[in-house]
C-alpha positions in Angstrom: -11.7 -0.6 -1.3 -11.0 -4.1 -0.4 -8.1 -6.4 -1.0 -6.7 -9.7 -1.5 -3.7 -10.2 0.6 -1.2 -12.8 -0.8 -0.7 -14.5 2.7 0.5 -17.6 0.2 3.0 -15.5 -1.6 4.4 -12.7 1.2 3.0 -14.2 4.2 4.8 -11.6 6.7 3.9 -8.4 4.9 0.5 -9.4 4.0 0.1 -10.0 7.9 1.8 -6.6 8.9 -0.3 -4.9 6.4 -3.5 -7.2 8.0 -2.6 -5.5 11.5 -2.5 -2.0 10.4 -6.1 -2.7 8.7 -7.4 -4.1 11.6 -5.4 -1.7 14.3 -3.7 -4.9 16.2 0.2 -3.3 15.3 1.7 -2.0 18.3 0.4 0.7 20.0 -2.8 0.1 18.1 -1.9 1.9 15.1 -3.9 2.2 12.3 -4.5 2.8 8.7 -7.3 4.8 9.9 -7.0 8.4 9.7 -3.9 8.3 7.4 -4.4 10.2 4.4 -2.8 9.6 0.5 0.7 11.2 0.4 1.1 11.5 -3.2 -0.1 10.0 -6.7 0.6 10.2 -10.5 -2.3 9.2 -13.5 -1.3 6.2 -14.9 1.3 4.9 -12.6 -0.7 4.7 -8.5 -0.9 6.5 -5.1 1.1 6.0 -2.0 -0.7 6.1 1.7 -0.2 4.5 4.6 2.9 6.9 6.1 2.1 6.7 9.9 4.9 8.7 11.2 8.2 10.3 10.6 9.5 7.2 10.1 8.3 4.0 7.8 8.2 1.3 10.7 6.4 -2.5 10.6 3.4 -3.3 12.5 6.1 -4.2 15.3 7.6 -1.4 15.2 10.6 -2.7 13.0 11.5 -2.7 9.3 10.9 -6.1 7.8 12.8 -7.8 5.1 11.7 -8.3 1.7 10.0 -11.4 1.0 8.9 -11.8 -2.7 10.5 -10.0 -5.2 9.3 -12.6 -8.0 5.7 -11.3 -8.0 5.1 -8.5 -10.7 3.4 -5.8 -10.8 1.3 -6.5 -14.3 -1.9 -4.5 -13.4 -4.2 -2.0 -12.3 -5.0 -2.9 -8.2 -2.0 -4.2 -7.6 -1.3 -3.8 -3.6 2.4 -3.3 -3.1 4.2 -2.1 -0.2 6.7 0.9 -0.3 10.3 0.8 1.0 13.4 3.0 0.6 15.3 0.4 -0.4 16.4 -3.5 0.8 14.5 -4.6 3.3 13.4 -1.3 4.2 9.4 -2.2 4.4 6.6 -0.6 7.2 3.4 0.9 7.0 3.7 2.5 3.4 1.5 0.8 0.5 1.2 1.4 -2.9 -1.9 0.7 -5.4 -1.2 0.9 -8.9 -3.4 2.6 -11.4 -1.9 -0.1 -13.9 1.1 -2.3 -14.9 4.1 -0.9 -13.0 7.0 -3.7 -14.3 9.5 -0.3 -13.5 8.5 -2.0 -9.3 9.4 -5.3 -10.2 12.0 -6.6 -8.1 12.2 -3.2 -6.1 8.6 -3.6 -4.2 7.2 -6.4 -2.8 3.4 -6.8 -3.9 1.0 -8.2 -1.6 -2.4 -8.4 -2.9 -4.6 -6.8 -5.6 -7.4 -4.4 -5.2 -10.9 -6.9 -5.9 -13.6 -4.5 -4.8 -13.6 -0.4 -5.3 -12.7 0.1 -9.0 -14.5 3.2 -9.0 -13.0 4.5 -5.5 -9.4 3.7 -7.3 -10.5 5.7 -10.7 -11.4 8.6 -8.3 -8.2 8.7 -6.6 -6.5 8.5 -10.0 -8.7 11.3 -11.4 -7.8 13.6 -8.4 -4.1 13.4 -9.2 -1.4 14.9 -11.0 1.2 14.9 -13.1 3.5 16.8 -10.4 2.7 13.8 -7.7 0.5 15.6 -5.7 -3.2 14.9 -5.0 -6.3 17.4 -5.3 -8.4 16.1 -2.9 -7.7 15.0 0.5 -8.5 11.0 0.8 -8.5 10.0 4.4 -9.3 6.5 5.7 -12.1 6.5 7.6 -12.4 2.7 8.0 -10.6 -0.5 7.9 -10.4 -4.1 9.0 -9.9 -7.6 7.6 -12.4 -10.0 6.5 
């Protein structure tokens, strides 16, 4: 799957999403490896949980940054929190117009390659959240 980041729109998270991609957050982490955590049809999966707890690629939570930008499609790259400026590793992609996110989630970029990786994902979920198959990352990086 590849993405768009909104560096214009989020500039901080779309970088601290960048490092995780290409494995320059600190200690090197990386998106690679990580698995998707959970998923409903018609709503999107969550990855990107690197640890117990939901840190920044500098080891830190990091403050909201956009809350204007809606979530009004399928692809939609958003990044998860657990509340105000709660924001780390954890991402979202939507499996289609989420406005329940808006103003909660910051979005970052939209999906623009891998429609038919997404429809998989979505096809292997279920109503209950949880996920049939295991989908690990096995690459990533930044263009």
């Amino acid at each position: 799957m590849v993405f768009q980041l909104y560096e214009n729109h989020s500039p901080s998270l779309a970088l601290n999403f960048a490092a995780f991609c290409d494995g320059s957050a600190d200690g090197n982490k990386s998106y690679v490896g990580s698995t998707i955590s959970s998923g409903l049809p018609g709503q999107g999966f969550q990855a990107g949980s690197l640890g117990e707890e939901n840190l920044g690629a500098g080891s830190e939570r990091l403050a909201d940054e956009n809350l204007d930008m809606r979530h009004h499609k399928r692809g939609m790259l958003t990044m998860t929190n657990d509340g105000t400026h709660s924001n780390g590793s954890e991402f979202m992609v939507t499996f289609g117009a989420a406005s329940y996110l808006d103003g909660y989630q910051n979005v970052i970029g939209e999906l623009v390659e891998g429609e038919h990786v997404l429809s998989s994902i979505e096809d292997s979920c279920s109503r209950t959240g949880k996920v049939s198959a295991e989908w690990t990352v096995s690459g990533s990086g930044c263009l």
